[in-house]
N, C-alpha and C positions, 0 to 999 in steps of 0.2 A: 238549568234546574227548573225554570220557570214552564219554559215549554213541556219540560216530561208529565207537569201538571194539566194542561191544558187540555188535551181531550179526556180525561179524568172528569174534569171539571164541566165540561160542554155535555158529555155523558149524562151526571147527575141532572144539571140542568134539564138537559131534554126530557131524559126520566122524568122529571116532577113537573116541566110543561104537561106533556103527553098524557101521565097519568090525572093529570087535575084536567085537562080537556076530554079524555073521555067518561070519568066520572061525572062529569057534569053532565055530558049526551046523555050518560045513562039515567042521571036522576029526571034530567030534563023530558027525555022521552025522542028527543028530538034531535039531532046533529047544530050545533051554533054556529061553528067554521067547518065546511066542509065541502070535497069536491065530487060532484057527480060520475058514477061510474055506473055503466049501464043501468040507467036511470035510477036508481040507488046513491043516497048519499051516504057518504065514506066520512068519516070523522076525520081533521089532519093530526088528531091525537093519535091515529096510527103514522104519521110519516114521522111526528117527535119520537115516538117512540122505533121508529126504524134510525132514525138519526140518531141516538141515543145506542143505539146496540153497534151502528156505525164508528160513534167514539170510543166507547169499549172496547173495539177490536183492532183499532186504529193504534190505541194505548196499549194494547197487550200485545199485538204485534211489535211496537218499538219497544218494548221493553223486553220481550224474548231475543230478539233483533242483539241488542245493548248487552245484554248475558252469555250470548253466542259469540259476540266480539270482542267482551272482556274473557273469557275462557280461552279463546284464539288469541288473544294480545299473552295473557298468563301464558301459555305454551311454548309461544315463540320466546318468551323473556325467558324460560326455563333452557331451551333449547339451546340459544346461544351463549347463555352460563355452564352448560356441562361442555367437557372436553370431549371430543372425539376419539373414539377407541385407537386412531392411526397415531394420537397424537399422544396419548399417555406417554409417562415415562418407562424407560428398558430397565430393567438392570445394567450398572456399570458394567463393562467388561474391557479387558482388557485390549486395545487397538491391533491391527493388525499392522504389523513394522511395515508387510509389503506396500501398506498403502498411504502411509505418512507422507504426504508431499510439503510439511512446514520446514523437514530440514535442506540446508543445502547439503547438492546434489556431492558424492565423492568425486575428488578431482578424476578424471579420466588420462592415463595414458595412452597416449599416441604409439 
């Protein structure tokens, strides 16, 4: 249970890293932590928030995941509680004498 929480929580987190790191670029004017990309500084407020949309999807993937194989678990428990149609009951009917083999056989004359 703990872990189904866990990228949820990493998610939020990052989100509110990332979003307070680039606000602050923005008010600042300037990038505070960041890494240079063609000669341009890149805020890491974008990689929190790419980490952040990483957990989200991490989390929503095992949780479609966990849905699809309790739907799959429900079916097969459904599956092997119905009888199969070979196996229902007949109606009674009455046996055929030719094919009784419980009684002993008539004595034979030689």
């Amino acid at each position: 249970m703990l872990l189904r929480l866990l990228n949820p929580v990493l998610g939020i987190v990052w989100l509110m890293v990332g979003a307070a790191m680039l606000v602050t670029d923005w008010r600042r004017g300037i990038p505070t932590f960041y890494f240079p990309i063609a000669g341009r500084p890149i805020s890491l407020g974008w990689l929190a928030l790419a980490l952040a949309g990483y957990n989200f999807a991490r989390w929503w993937s095992v949780h479609r995941w966990l849905a699809s194989r309790r739907a799959l678990d429900e079916a097969e428990s459904r599956r092997r509680h119905q009888r199969p149609a070979h196996f229902q009951q007949r109606p009674l009917q009455e046996p055929d004498p030719n094919f009784i083999f419980t009684d002993q056989p008539p004595d034979r004359e030689p």
